[in-house]
N, C-alpha and C positions, 0 to 999 in steps of 0.2 A: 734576480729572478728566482734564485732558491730559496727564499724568504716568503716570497709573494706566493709561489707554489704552494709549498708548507702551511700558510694561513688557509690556502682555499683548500688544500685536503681537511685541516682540522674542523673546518667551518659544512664540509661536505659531510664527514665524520658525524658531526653536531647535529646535522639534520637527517642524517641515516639514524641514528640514533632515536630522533623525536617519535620520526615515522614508524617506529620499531614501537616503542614505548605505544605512539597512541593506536595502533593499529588493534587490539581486542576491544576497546570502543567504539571504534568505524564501524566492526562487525556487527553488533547487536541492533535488531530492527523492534518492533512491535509483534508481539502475537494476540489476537483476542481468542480465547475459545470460550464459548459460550457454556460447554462443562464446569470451568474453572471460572469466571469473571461472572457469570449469570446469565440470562435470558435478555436476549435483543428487545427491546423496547418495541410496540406500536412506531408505524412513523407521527404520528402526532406527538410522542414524546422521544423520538429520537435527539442522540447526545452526539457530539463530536469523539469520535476515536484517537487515540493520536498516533495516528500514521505518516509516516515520513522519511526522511531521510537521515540518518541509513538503512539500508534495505538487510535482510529483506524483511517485508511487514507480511502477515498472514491473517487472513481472518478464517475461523471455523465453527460451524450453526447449523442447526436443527433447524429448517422449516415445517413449522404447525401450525394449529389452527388456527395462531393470531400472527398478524404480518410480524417480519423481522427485518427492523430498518434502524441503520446508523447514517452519522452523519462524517463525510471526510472533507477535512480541510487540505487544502494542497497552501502551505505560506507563501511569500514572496520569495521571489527566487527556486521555487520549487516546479517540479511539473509530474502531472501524475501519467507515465510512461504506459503501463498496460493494467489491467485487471483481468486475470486469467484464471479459469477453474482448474483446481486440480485435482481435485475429489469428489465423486458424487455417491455416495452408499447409501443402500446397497447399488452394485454394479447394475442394474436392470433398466430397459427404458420406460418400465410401464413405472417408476416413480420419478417423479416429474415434479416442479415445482414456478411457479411467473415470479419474471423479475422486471423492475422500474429502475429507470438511474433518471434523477432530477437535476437540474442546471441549476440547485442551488437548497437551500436545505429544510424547503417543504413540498409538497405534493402540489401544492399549486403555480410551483415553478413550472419551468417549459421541462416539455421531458425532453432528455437526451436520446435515451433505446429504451425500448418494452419489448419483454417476448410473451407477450398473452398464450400464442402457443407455446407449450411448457417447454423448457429444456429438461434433458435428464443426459445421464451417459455420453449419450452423443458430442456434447459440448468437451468433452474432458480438453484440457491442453489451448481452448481456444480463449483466446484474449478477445474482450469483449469489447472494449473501445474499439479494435480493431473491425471485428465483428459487423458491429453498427457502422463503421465509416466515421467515427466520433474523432478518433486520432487524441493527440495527448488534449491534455486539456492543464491552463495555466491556476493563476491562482485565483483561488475559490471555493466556496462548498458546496456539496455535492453531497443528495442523498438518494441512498442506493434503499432498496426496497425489496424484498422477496416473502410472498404467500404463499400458504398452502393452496393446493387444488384440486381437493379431493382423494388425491393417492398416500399411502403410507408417507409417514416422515422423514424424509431424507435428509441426512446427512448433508452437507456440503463444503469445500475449504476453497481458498483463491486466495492467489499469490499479488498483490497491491505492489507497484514498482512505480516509485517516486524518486524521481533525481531532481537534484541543485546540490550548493554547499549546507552541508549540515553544518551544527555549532561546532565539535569536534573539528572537523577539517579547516573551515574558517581561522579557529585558534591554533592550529600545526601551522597551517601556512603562514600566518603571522608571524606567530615564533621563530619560523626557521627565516623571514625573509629581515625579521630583525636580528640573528646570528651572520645572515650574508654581509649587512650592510658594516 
C-alpha cells in the first residue's frame, strides 16, 4: 500500500505541477481597442474577431458617423455566456448610441435584440443577451452592429464571456490524465 500511495502523491505532484506551469496561458483572453487595432469596419465588411475562450475577452469603440460592426464566432464546444457594457463615455445620458445583434453574420440575418431607442449610461453593468431574454447562445456567428445617432461619440467597452474547453485546458487535461494512467 506504501508504494501505491507514493505513485499517486508523485503522479498528483505531476499534475499540480502542469496546472501551475499552464495557468498564465488560461489567463489571457482577447482585447480589441479600436485606438490600437484600427476602426470597426461597416457591417458589410465586417470580420470575425477572435473571441473565446479563455476569458476574459473585451472589446473597445468609438461609435461615429459610420456603423461599427464585428463578427463573433462562438466554435464548437463553446458558448457565448453574456455580453455586458462596462463603459460608456462620457458619463452622460444625452450621448447615446443603437445597437443590432444578428443570428448570424450579416444584416440580413434574423435579429436577435435592437435597441433603436439609444442606450447610453443607463445600460452600464447590464448584460445584454440577458437584457433581450436571448440567453447564451451556442455555436455560431453573430454580428453585433452599433451606429451613430446624432449625439457626440461615445466611447464604449463590453466585457464578451465565452465558456467551453479552450486548446490550453484540453492539452493540461490530457497530459495529466496520461501521467495518471
Amino acid at each position: 500500500m506504501k508504494r501505491s500511495s507514493s505513485g499517486t502523491r508523485y503522479v498528483m505532484l505531476a499534475a499540480l505541477g502542469l496546472l501551475v506551469w499552464s495557468a498564465p496561458l488560461a489567463q489571457a483572453g482577447y482585447v480589441y481597442d479600436e485606438a490600437i487595432h484600427g476602426d470597426l469596419p461597416h457591417p458589410n465588411s465586417a470580420f470575425i474577431l477572435p473571441f473565446g475562450t479563455p476569458n476574459p475577452n473585451t472589446i473597445g469603440f468609438t461609435v461615429d458617423e459610420t456603423s461599427d460592426a464585428w463578427i463573433l464566432q462562438v466554435d464548437p464546444g463553446e458558448t457565448l455566456k453574456s455580453f455586458t457594457l462596462t463603459s460608456f463615455v462620457p458619463s452622460d445620458p444625452a450621448y447615446t448610441a443603437t445597437f443590432h445583434m444578428y443570428d448570424g453574420p450579416s444584416q440580413g440575418d434574423p435579429v436577435l435584440g435592437e435597441l433603436w431607442a439609444s442606450f447610453s449610461v443607463d445600460f452600464l453593468g447590464v448584460d445584454f443577451l440577458e437584457y433581450y431574454g436571448i440567453g447564451s447562445l451556442g455555436e455560431g456567428q453573430y454580428l453585433f452592429d452599433f451606429w451613430f445617432d446624432g449625439t457626440p461619440d461615445p466611447t464604449v467597452e463590453f466585457d464578451i464571456n465565452i465558456t467551453g474547453a479552450s486548446p490550453v485546458e484540453a492539452a493540461t487535461w490530457a497530459a495529466i490524465k496520461r501521467l495518471y494512467r
